[in-house]
ROKE-63703 format. One line per 3 residues: number of its first residue (from 1); their letters; for each residue x, y, z of C-alpha. Coordinates in nm, 4 decimals. Each point is the difference from the previous one (the first is absolute). Layout:
% ROKE-63703
NUM) a) X:Y:Z  ... $
% end
This chain:
% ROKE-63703
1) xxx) 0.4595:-2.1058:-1.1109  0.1493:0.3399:0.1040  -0.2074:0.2097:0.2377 $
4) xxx) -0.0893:0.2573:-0.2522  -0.0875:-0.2380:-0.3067  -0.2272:-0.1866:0.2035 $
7) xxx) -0.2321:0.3306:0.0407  0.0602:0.1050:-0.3906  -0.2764:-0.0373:-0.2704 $
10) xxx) 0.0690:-0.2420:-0.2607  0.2596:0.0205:-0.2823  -0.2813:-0.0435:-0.2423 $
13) xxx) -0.1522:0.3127:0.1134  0.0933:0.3604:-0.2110  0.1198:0.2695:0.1796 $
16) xxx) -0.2941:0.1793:-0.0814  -0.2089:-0.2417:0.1033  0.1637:0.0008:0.3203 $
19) xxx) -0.0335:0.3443:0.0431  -0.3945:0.0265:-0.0655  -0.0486:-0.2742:0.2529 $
22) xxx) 0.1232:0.1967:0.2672  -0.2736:0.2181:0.1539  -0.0157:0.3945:-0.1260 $
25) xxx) 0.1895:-0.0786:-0.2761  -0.1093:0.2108:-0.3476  0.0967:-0.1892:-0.2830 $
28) xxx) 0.3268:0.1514:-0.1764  0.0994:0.1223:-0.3386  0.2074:-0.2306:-0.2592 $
31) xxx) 0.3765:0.0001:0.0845  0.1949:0.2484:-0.0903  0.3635:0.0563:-0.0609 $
34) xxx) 0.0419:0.3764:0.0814  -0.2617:-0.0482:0.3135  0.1787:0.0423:0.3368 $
37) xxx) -0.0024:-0.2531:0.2986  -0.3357:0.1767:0.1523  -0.1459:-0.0529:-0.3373 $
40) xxx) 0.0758:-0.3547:-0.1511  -0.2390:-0.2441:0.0796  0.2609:-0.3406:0.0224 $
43) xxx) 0.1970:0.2088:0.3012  -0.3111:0.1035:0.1514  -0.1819:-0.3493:-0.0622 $
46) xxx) 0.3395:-0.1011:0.2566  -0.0240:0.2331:0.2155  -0.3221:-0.0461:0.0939 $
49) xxx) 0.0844:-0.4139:-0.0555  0.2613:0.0824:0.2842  -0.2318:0.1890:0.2282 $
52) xxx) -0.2314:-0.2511:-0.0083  0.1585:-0.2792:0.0925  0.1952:0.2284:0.3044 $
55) xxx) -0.2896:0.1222:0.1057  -0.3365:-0.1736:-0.1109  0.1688:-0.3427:-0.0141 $
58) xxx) 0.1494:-0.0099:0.3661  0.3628:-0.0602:-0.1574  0.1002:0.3223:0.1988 $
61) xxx) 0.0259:-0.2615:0.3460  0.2362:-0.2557:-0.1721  0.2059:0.3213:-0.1281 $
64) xxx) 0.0485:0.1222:0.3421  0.0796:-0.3402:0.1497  0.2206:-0.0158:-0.3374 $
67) xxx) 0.1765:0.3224:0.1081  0.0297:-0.0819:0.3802  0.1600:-0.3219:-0.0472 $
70) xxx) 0.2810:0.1306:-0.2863  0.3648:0.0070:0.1392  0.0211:0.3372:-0.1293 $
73) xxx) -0.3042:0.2916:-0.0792  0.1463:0.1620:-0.2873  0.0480:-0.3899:-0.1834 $
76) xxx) -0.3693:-0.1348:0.1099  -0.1074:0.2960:-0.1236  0.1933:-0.0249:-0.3474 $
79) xxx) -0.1218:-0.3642:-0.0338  -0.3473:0.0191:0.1075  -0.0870:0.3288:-0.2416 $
82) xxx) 0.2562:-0.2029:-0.2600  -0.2067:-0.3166:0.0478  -0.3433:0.2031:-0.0648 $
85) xxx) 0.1155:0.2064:-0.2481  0.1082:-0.3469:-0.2352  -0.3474:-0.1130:0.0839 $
88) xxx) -0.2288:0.2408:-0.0964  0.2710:0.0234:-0.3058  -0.1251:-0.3737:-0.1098 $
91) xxx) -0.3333:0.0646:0.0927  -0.0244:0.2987:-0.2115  0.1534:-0.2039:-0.2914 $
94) xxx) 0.2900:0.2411:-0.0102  -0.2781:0.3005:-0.1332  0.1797:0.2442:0.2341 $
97) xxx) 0.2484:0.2055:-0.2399  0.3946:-0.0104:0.0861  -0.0068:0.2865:0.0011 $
100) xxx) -0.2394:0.0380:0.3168  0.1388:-0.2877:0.2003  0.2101:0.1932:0.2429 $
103) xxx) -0.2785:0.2090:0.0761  -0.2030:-0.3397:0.0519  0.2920:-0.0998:0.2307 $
106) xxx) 0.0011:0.3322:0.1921  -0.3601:-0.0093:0.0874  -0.0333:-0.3523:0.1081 $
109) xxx) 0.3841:0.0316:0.1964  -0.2336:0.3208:0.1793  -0.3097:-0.2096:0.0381 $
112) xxx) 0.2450:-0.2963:0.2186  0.1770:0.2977:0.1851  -0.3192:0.1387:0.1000 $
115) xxx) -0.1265:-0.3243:0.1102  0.3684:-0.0607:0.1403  -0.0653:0.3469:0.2517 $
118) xxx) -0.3544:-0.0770:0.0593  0.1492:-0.3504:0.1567  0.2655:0.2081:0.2465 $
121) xxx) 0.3049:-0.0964:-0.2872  0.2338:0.3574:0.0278  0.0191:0.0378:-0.4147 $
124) xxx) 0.1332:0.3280:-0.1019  0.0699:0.1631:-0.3332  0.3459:-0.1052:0.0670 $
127) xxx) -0.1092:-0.4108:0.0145  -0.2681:0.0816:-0.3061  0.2688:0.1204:-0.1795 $
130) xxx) 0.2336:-0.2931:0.0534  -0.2713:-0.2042:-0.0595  -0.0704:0.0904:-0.2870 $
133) xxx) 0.3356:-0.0214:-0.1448  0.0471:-0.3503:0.1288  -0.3569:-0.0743:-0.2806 $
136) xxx) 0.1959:0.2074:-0.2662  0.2788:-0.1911:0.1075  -0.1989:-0.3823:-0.0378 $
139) xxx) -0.2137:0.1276:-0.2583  0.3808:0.0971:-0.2115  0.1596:-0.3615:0.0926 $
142) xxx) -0.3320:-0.2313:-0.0566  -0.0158:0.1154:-0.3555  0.3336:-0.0439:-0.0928 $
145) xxx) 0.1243:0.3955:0.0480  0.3590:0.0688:0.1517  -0.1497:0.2137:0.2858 $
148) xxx) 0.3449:0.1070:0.1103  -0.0355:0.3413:-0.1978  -0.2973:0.0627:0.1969 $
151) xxx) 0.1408:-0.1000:0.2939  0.3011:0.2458:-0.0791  -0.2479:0.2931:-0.0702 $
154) xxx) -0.2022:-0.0901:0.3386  0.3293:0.0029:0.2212  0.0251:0.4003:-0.0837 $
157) xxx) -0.3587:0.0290:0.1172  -0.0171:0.1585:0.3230  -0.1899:-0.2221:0.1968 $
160) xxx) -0.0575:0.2090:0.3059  -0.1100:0.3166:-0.2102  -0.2418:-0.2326:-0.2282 $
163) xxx) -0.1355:-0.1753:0.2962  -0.0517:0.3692:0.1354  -0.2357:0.1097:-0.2922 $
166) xxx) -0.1678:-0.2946:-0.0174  -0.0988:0.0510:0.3584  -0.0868:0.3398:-0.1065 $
169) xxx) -0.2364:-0.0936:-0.2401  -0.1487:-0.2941:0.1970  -0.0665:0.2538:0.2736 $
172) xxx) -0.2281:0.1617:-0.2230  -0.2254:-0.2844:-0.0708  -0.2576:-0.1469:0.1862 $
175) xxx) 0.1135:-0.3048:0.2444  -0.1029:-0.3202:-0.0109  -0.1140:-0.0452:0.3682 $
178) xxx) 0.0034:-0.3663:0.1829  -0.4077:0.0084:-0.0631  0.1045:-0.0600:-0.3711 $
181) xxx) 0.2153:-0.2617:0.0983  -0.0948:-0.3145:0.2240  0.2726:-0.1967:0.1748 $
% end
């Protein structure tokens, strides 16, 4: 068993149940197409499914020793937020639109890098950035998708200019300091 499925709720369990067993959570409105990322219960019901297992579950140790012990940041990274991201996937029983799956992807991939920092790993929005192609990348080639036309449209991508921004905008959000994070 993985080290993030071990610390998930049960298949059997709705995403909306999930989400009113964490603590301060309201219960939600009935899905909605047109309702944004912030707003549909399934993605939030994850969100808060991935939070709690990083965080409330201890899973945020065996992420860092996950990270630490890759051969290189920028693919632990990719696999562990790839690996978390499938999970709480099955365990929602797929409720999370398409649609919002990249978003899922981007927040847990920023969840792992934050733990990743927090446990001394040097991830910047350069190695995010690769990292999250290389899921794109997986996600493409493990459902039967010829991910070379991504591939071809991420090679004109400058990496050092995105990697720059995304530094940007990480340096405008709160850090996750080594408190948050035990080794």
């Amino acid at each position: 068993m993985g080290l993030i499925s071990k610390n998930m709720p049960a298949a059997d369990t709705p995403a909306e149940e999930q989400a009113e067993a964490l603590p301060g959570q309201a219960p939600e409105a009935a899905p909605d197409n047109e309702q944004g990322e912030d707003e549909h219960p399934a993605y939030q019901a994850a969100i808060d499914m991935a939070r709690q297992v990083l965080y409330a579950n201890g899973a945020a140790k065996d992420v860092a020793r996950a990270l630490r012990s890759a051969s290189d940041p920028v693919t632990g990274l990719a696999e562990t937020a790839y690996e978390m991201v499938s999970t709480i996937d099955e365990k929602t029983q797929g409720q999370v639109p398409d649609e919002l799956m990249v978003s899922l992807a981007a927040e847990v991939l920023g969840e792992v890098a934050d733990i990743g920092e927090a446990a001394g790993i040097k991830l910047g929005g350069k190695e995010i950035s690769a990292a999250m192609q290389q899921m794109l990348v997986r996600y493409l080639t493990e459902n039967g998708i010829d991910p070379s036309q991504l591939q071809q449209a991420m090679s004109k991508v400058d990496q050092d200019q995105l990697g720059a921004m995304l530094d940007q905008h990480a340096g405008a959000q709160e850090p996750v300091t080594d408190d948050k994070v035990p080794s």
